[in-house]
PATIVEX-82969 format. One line per 2 residues: number of its first residue (from 1); their letters; for each residue x, y, z of C-alpha. Coordinates in steps of 0.25 Angstrom, whole numbers. Example, Ala and Ser with C-alpha at 12.3 -4.5 7.8 and 13.67 -1.06 7.14 Angstrom:
2
1	AS	49 -18 31 | 55 -4 29
***
This chain:
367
1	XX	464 -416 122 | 473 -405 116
3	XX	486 -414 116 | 478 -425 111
5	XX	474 -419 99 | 487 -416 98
7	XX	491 -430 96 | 481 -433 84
9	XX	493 -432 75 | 505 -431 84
11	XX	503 -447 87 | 507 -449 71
13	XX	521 -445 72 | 530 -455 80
15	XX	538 -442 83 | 531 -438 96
17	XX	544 -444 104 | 557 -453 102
19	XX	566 -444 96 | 580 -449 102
21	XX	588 -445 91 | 596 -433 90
23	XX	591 -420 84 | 599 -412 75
25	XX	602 -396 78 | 599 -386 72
27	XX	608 -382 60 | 611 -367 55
29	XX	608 -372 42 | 607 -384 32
31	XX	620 -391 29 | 620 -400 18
33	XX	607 -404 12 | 608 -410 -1
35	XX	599 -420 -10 | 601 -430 0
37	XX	594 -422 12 | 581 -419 3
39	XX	571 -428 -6 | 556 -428 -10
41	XX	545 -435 -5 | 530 -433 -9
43	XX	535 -422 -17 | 541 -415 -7
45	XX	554 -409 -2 | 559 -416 8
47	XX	573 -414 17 | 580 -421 27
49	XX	575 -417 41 | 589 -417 47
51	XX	593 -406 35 | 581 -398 36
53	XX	582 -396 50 | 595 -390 48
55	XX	589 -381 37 | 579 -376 48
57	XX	585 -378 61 | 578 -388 65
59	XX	579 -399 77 | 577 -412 74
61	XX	575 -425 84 | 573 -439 77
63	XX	564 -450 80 | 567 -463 80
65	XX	573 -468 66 | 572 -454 62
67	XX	557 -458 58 | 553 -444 65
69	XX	558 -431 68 | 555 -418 78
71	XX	558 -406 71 | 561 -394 79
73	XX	562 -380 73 | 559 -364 73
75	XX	551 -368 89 | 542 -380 82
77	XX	543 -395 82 | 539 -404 72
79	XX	539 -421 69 | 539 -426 57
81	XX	541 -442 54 | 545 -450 43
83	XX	531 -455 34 | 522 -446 40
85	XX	519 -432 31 | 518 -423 43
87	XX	523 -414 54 | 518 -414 68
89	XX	523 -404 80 | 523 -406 94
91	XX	509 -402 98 | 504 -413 88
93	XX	500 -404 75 | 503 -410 63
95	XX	504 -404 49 | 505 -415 37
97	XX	517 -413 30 | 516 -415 12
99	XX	526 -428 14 | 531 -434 24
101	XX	546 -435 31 | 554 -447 26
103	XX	566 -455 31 | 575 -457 18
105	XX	591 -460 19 | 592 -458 33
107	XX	585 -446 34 | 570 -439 36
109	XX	566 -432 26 | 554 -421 27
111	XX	545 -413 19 | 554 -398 19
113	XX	543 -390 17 | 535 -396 27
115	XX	543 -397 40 | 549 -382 37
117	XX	537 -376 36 | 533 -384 49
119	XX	542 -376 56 | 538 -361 50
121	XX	549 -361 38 | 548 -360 25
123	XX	552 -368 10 | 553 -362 -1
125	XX	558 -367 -15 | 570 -360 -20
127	XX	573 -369 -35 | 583 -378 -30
129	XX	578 -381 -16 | 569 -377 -4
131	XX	574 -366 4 | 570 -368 20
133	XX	567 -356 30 | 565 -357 42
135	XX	569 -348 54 | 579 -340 50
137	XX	587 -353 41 | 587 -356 25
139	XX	590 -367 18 | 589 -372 4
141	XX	587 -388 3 | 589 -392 -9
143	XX	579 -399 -18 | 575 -415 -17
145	XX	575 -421 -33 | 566 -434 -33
147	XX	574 -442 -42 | 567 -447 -55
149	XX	561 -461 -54 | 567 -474 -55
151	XX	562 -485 -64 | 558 -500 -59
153	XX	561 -506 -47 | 569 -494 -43
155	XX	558 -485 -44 | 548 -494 -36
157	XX	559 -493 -25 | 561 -478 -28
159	XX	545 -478 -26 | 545 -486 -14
161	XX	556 -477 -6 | 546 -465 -8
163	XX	549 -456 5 | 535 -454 9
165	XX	532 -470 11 | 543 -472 20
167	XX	545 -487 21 | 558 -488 28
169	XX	546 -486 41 | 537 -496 35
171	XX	533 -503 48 | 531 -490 53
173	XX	521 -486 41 | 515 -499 43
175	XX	510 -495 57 | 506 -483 53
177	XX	491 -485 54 | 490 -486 67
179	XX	492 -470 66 | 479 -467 59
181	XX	472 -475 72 | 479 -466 81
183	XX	475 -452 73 | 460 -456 72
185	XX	461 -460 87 | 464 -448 91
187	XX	457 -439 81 | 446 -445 85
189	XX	450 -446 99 | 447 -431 97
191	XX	436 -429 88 | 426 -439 95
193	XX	425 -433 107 | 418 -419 98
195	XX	407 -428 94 | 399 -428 106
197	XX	400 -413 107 | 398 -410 95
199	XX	386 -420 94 | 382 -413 108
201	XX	379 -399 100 | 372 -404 89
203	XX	362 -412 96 | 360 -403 107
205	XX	346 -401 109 | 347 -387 117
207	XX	357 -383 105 | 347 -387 93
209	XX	335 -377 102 | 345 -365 100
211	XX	347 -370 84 | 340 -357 79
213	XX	352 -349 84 | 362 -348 74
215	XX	373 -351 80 | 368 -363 88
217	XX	363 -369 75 | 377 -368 68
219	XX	383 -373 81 | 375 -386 80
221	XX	379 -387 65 | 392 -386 68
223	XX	391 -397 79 | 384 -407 71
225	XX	394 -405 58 | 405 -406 69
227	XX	399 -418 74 | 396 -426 60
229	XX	410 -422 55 | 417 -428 69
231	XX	409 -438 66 | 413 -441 53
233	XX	427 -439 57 | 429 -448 68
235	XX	422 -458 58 | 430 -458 47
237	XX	445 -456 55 | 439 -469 61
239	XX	437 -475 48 | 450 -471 44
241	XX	457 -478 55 | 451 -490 53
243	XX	454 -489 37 | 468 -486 39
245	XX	471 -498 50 | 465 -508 39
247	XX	468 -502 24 | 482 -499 29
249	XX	486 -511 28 | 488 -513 14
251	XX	494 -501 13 | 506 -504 26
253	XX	506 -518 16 | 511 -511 3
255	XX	521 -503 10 | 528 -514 16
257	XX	528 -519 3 | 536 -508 -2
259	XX	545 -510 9 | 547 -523 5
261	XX	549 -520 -8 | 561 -509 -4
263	XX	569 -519 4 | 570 -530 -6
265	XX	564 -524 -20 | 563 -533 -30
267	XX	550 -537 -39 | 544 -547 -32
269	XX	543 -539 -20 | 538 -526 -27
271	XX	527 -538 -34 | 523 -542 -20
273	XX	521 -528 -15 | 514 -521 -26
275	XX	500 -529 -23 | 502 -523 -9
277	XX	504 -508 -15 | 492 -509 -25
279	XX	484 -515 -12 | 487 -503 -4
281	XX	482 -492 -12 | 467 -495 -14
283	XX	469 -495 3 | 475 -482 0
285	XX	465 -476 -6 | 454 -479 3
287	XX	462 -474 13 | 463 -460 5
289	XX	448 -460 4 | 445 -461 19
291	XX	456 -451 23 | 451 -440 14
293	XX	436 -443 19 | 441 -443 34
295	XX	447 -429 32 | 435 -424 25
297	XX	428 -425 36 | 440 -424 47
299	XX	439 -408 41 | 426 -407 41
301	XX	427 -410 56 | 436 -401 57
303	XX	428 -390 50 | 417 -393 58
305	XX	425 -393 72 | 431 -380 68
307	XX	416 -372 64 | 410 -379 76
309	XX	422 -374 86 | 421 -360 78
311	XX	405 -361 81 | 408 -362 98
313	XX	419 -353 98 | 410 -342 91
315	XX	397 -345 99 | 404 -349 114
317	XX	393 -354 123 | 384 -355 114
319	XX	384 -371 116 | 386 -380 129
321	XX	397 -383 134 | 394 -399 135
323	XX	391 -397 118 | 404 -390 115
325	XX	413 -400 109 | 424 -403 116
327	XX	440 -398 110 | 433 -394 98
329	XX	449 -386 96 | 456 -397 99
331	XX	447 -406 91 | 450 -396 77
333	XX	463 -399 81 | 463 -413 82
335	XX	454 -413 67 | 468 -405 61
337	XX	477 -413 66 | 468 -426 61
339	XX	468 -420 46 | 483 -419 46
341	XX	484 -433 51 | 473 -437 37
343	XX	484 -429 30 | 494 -436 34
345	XX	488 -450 33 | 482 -445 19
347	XX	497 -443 13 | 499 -454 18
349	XX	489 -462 10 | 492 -454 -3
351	XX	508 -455 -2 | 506 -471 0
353	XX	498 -473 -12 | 505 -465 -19
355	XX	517 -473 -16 | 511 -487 -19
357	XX	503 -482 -30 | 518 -480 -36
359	XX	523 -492 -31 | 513 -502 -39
361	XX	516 -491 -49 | 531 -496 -49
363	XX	530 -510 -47 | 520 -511 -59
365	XX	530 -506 -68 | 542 -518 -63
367	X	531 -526 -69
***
């Protein structure tokens, strides 16, 4: 059960196995990084992985096409993979990451800050660049300038080569739905079996005689606001599932659009594609309403898993052992590693109608 929950976000990152290429040493410092080796993306500070692990002292095994990387550094290991704005280490815990890597010109690129103070470093900024720490090494990577903005068709193209919607994995984005079916699977894979127990306490007819001790009464609370919010939970990442395999659609039809439209722009192609931009974002929206409702009341399952496990730790014994829910650790564990996954598929949502939003935006004005 442990390793499986485990899984509930490692499954996300094709990075688990498959790295053939060769890694890079460890360098005693930084050689060479200029403008070239950093940019920003989502407003962020981002450096090629290949530079930044020489600043630090890094390892770094590639995946196939360079999409994904395992980091190892100062006794951790971490994966990061182009498209998706998180970091997972090898036990399967996962921290989402305020952008996400990207594959520009060669090269992946990652969020400095992010993946340095993954590993225990730290980034500080010195005016004219970032200085990175980490284990006894220092080095200052210069600053990334966004250039200013284009006008016209050259702006829509700027626009439609944002880093953070990389389309050069298109098909690969296109498939990605079938990940959100995995990580509600397996959420509730683990949540599910919490509900017969924790329906057991508050029905319990032997329990509900004792309810004038105190701490049987607040035990029973806790059980059946446990058992509503699991409930609730399981409901909703359900729903979401479901939403996601149908209203995603539009959304995989506007990005090929956009791909179209880099590999042969002109204005009849960027005419036929903006119907299927503006298409995608009421889809969009309502996909933003359903994630923030889901991890309303994911944390509040949370909330009530922890107060409940606090409850049985403080009162051991007091309840049958047939009425203890089971893994109720495990099971926190498993809610976490589920909100990071909403994070994640939250940015997501926001970064891609931020990104058409712009592209109708663009294409209005070649009117």
């Amino acid at each position: 059960m442990r390793g499986h929950c485990r899984a509930v976000i490692f499954v996300a990152v094709s990075v688990a196995a498959g790295f053939t290429l060769p890694g890079r040493s460890p360098c005693a410092a930084a050689v060479g990084i200029t403008a070239a080796d950093v940019l920003v993306s989502g407003g962020q500070q981002c450096c090629s992985l290949t530079r930044l692990a020489d600043c630090i002292g890094a390892h770094v095994e590639w995946g196939p096409e360079g999409r994904a990387a395992k980091v190892s550094c100062n006794g951790q290991t971490w994966m990061v993979e182009s498209g998706l704005p998180m970091i997972v280490d090898t036990q399967g815990n996962a921290r989402a990451m305020p952008t996400c890597p990207v594959r520009r010109d060669g090269k992946m690129f990652v969020p400095t800050r992010a993946v340095v103070e993954a590993f225990g470093g730290m980034v500080t900024n010195v005016g004219h660049g970032l200085r990175v720490s980490l284990a006894g090494r220092s080095a200052v990577l210069p600053l990334a300038v966004k250039p200013p903005p284009a006008y016209g068709m050259d702006r829509l193209l700027d626009d439609i080569r944002d880093p953070r919607v990389p389309l050069e994995d298109v098909q690969r984005l296109i498939a990605k739905g079938d990940e959100t079916r995995s990580q509600v699977d397996l959420f509730n894979s683990l949540a599910g079996p919490l509900k017969p127990g924790l329906d057991a306490i508050s029905n319990s007819k032997m329990i509900k005689l004792l309810t004038r001790i105190p701490y049987v009464g607040e035990g029973i609370g806790l059980a059946q606001t446990a058992a509503g919010a699991t409930k609730e939970a399981i409901t909703l990442s359900e729903k979401l599932a479901r939403f996601d395999e149908t209203q995603s659609a539009p959304v995989r039809k506007a990005l090929k659009a956009a791909w179209d439209v880099q590999q042969q722009p002109s204005a009849d192609k960027v005419a036929a594609a903006c119907p299927a931009w503006s298409a995608a974002l009421p889809a969009l929206n309502e996909q933003m309403l359903l994630n923030q409702k889901t991890t309303k009341y994911v944390g509040n399952m949370r909330l009530a898993l922890q107060a409940l496990d606090r409850f049985m730790r403080e009162h051991p014994g007091r309840l049958s052992p047939g009425e203890r829910p089971p893994d109720m650790k495990d099971s926190i564990r498993a809610t976490d590693q589920f909100l990071v996954f909403l994070d994640v598929h939250r940015w997501q949502i926001r970064t891609q109608k931020e990104y058409l939003r712009q592209l109708v935006e663009d294409a209005n004005h070649l009117r």
